[in-house]
C-alpha positions in Angstrom: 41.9 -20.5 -48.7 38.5 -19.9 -48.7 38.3 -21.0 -44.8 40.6 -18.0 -44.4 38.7 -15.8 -46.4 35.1 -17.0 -44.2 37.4 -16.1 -41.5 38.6 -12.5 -42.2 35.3 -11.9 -43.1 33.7 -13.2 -39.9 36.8 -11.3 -37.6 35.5 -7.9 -39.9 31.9 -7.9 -39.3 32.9 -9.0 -35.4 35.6 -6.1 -35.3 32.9 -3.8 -36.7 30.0 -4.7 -34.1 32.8 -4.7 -31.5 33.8 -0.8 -32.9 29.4 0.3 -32.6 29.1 -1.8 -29.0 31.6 0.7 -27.5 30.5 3.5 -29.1 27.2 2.5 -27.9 28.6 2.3 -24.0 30.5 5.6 -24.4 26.9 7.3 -25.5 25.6 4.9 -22.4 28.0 6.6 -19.8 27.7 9.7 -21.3 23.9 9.8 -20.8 24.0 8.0 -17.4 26.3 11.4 -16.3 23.8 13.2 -17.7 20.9 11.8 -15.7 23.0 11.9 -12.7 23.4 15.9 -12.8 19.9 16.4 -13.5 18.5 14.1 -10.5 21.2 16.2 -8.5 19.7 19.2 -10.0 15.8 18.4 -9.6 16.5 17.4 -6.1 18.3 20.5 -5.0 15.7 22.4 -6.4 12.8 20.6 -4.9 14.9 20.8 -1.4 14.8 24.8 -2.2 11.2 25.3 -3.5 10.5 22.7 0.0 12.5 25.6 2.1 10.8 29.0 0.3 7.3 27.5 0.1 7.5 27.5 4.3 9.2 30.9 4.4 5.8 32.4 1.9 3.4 30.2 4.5 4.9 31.9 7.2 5.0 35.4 5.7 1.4 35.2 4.9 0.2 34.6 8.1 1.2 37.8 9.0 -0.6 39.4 6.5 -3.3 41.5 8.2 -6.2 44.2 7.6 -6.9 42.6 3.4 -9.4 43.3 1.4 -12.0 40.3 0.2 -10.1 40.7 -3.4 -6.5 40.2 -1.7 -7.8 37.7 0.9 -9.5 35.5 -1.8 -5.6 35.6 -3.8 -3.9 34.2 -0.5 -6.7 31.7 -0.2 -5.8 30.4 -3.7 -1.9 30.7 -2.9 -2.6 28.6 0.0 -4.5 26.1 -2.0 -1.5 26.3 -4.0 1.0 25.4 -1.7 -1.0 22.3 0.2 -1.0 20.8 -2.8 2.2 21.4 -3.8 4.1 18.5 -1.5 1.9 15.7 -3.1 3.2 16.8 -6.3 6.9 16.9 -4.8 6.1 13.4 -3.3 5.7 11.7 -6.7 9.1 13.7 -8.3 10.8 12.4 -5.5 9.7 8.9 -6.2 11.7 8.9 -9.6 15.0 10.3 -7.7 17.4 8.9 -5.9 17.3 9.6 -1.8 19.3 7.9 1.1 18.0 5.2 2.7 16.3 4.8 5.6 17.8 4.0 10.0 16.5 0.1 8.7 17.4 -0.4 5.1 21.2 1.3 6.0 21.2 -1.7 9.0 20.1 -4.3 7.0 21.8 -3.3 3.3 23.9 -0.4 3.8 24.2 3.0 2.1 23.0 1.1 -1.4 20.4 3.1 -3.4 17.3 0.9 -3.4 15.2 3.6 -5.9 14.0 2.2 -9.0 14.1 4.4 -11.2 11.1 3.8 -13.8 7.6 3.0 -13.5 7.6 -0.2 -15.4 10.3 -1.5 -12.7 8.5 -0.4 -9.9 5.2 -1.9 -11.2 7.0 -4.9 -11.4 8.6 -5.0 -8.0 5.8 -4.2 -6.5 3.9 -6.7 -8.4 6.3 -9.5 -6.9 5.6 -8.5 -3.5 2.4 -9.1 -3.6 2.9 -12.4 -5.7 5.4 -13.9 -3.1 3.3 -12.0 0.1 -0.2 -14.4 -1.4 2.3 -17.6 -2.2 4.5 -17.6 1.1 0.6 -17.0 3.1 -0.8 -20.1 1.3 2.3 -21.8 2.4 1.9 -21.3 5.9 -1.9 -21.6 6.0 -1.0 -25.6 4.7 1.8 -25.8 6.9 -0.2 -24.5 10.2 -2.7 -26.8 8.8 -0.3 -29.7 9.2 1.0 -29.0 12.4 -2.0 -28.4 13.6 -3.7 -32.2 12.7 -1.7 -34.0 11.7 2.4 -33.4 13.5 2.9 -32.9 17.0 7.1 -32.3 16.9 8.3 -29.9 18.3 11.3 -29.4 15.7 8.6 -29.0 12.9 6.6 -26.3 14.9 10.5 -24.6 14.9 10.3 -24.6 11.4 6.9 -22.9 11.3 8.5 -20.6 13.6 11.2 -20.0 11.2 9.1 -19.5 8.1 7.0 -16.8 10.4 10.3 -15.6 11.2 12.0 -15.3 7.2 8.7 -14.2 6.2 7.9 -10.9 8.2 11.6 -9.9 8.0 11.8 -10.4 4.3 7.9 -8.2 4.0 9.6 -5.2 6.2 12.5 -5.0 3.9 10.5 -5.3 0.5 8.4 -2.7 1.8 11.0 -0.2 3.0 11.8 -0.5 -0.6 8.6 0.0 -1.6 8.0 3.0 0.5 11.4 4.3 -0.5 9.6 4.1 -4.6 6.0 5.9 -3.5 4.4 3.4 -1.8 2.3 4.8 0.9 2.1 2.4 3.7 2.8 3.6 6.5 2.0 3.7 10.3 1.2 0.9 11.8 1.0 -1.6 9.0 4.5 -1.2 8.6 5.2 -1.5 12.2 2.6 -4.3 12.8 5.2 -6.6 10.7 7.5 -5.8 13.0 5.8 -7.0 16.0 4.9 -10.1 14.3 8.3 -11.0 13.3 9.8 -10.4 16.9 6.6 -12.7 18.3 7.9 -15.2 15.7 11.2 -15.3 17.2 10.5 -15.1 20.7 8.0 -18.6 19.5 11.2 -19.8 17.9 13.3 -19.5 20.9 10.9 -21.3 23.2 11.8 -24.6 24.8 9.8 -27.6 25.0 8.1 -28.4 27.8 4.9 -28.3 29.6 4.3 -24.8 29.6 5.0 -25.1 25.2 2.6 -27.7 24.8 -0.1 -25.8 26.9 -0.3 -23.0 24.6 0.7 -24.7 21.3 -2.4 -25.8 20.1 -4.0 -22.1 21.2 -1.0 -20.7 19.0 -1.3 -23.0 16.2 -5.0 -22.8 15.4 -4.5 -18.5 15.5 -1.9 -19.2 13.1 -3.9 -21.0 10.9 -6.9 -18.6 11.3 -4.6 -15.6 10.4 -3.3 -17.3 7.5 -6.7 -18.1 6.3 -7.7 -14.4 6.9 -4.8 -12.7 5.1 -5.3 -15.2 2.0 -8.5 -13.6 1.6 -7.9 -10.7 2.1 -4.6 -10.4 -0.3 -7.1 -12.0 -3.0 -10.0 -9.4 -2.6 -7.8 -6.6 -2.1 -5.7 -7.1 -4.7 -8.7 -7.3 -7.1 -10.5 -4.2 -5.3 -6.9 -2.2 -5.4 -6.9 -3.0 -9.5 -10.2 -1.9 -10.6 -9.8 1.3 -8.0 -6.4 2.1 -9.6 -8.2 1.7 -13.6 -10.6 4.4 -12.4 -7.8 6.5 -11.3 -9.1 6.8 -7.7 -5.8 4.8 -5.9 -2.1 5.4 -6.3 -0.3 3.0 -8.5 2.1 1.5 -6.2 -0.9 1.6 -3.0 -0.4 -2.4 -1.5 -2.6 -4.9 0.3 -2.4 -4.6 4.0 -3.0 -7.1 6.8 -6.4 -4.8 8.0 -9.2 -2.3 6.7 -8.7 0.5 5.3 -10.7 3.2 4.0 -10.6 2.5 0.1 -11.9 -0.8 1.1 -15.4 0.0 1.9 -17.2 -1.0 -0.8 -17.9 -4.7 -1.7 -15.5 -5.9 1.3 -16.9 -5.3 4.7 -17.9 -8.5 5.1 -14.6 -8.8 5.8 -14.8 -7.0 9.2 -15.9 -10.0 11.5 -13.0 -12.2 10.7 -10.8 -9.2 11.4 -12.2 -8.5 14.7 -12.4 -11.8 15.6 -8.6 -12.2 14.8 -8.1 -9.2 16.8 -9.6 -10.7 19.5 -7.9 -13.8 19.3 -4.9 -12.1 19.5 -6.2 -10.4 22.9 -7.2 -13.6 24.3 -3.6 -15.2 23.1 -2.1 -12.2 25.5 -4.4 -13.0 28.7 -3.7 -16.7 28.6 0.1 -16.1 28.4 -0.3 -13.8 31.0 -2.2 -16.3 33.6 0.2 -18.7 32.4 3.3 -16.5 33.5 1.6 -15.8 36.9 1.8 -20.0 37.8 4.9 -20.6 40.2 6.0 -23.1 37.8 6.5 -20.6 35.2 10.2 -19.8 34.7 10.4 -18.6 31.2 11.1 -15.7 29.6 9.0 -16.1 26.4 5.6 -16.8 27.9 5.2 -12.9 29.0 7.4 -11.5 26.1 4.9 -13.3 23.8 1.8 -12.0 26.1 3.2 -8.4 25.5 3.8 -9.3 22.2 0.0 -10.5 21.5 -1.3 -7.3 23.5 0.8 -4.8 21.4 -0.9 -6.8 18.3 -4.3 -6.3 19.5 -4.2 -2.8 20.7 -2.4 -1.9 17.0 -5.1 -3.8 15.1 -8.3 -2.8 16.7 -7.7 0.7 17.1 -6.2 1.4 14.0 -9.6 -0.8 12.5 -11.8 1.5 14.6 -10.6 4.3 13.3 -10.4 3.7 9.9 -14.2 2.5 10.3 -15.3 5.6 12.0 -13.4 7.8 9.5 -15.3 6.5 7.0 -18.8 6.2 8.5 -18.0 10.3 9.5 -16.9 11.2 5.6 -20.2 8.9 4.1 -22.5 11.1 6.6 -20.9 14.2 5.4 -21.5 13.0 1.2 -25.1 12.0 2.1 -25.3 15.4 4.3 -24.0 17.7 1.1 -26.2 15.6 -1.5 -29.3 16.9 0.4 
């Protein structure tokens, strides 16, 4: 009897807690419907301000013959309004949107929006934990192949880790551009390029031509590797303390180059970029004597040569100008302080 009685008991307090769990899921659903009419809402409304705020930009350009009282008003309306699609920028991080031509090919129509700030903290916090790990990886790995193996299946593999890794980064960071991030031009596209290189590598039979460039290919590898190690390290570092002081966006990333926010305490990371860019334009002319030999029947030695061109031309122009933007807006603060 009184293992009946423990029973009862037990089956009532379980019956209860069962009774407040769906209670609690009803309130759940309830609220998720709620959240889903007001992201519907907000984003209508944001599509509508979008839409009026270009109709009162183009009405007040035709606003003529104004008196200094009326023209300093529009002046502060227009102020106004440039600074208005930053604001809608970081609403529309916290909503949910359709994904992009590459993320509807790869995942399909599957919202990819996180929808809190701890989560996408968090997300983007594993990118740059596995972008740093799967780097050190390959820097040991292009290390190996590089002294110590001379196989060609085991350069494959490298090729295929190259391969995983660059598609794997341009999908985390569609993502993360989807949730604010603001990479964009040709850092996204640069991991594109590398990832096709990678493949075109992959695909490349052994054989004289192979072995002539592999040890060229092998050493940039490992240089590259070494380079973006340091670089996800001191950037990663530089991006913290920036964001403390409320002078970077929370969900900014490390790139695989310069950039503006990275003047202080990290130009001494220039030379090894330029150098790498170089590399990569001397990769491209070697490929390309290399495909003009009359022995030379494959495909991959010019598709690589583009490839390495493309790389260079992306890199050190995009470096340039992010150097000379900066040089230009340091004159003008040392110009206004006098």
């Amino acid at each position: 009897m009184s293992s009946l009685t423990e029973a009862l008991d037990e089956w009532n307090a379980l019956d209860e807690e069962y009774q407040q769990i769906q209670e609690t899921h009803r309130l759940y659903l309830q609220k998720l419907n709620e959240i889903s009419k007001l992201q519907s809402n907000v984003s209508s409304s944001i599509a509508r301000q979008k839409k009026r705020l270009k109709e009162l930009s183009w009405l007040m350009k035709k606003c003529k013959g104004l008196s200094e009282d009326e023209i300093e008003t529009l002046d502060g309306i227009k102020d106004n309004i440039k600074a208005r699609p930053n604001i809608f920028f970081e609403m529309e991080a916290f909503l949910p949107k359709k994904n992009g031509l590459y993320l509807n090919l790869v995942l399909g129509n599957v919202s990819v929006t996180l929808l809190s700030k701890q989560l996408k903290f968090a997300y983007k916090d594993e990118y740059e934990k596995f972008k740093l790990c799967l780097t050190m990886i390959l820097l040991l790995f292009s290390f190996i192949c590089t002294f110590f193996v001379s196989y060609r299946f085991v350069d494959a593999i490298l090729n295929f880790l190259l391969v995983w890794y660059y598609c794997t980064l341009t999908i985390r960071e569609s993502i993360l551009i989807s949730n604010g991030s603001r990479i964009k031009g040709w850092w996204v596209f640069h991991h594109y390029v590398s990832a096709f290189l990678s493949g075109v590598m992959l695909t490349w039979p052994d054989g004289v031509l192979y072995h002539t460039f592999r040890n060229l290919f092998l050493a940039y590898s490992l240089y590259q590797s070494f380079v973006q190690c340091l670089q996800c390290y001191y950037q990663s570092g530089c991006l913290y303390r920036l964001r403390a002081l409320g002078e970077r966006h929370n969900m900014d990333l490390t790139v695989e180059g310069f950039q503006s926010w990275m003047w202080r305490g990290l130009t001494f990371l220039l030379p090894f970029l330029f150098f790498g860019h170089f590399w990569q334009l001397y990769n491209g002319l070697v490929l390309f004597r290399m495909a003009q030999l009359p022995d030379c029947k494959e495909w991959q030695v010019w598709t690589c040569g583009v490839c390495f061109l493309v790389l260079f031309m992306g890199n050190f122009f995009t470096t340039v100008a992010v150097v000379r933007q900066k040089l230009k807006s340091k004159s003008q603060i040392k110009s206004k302080s006098q």
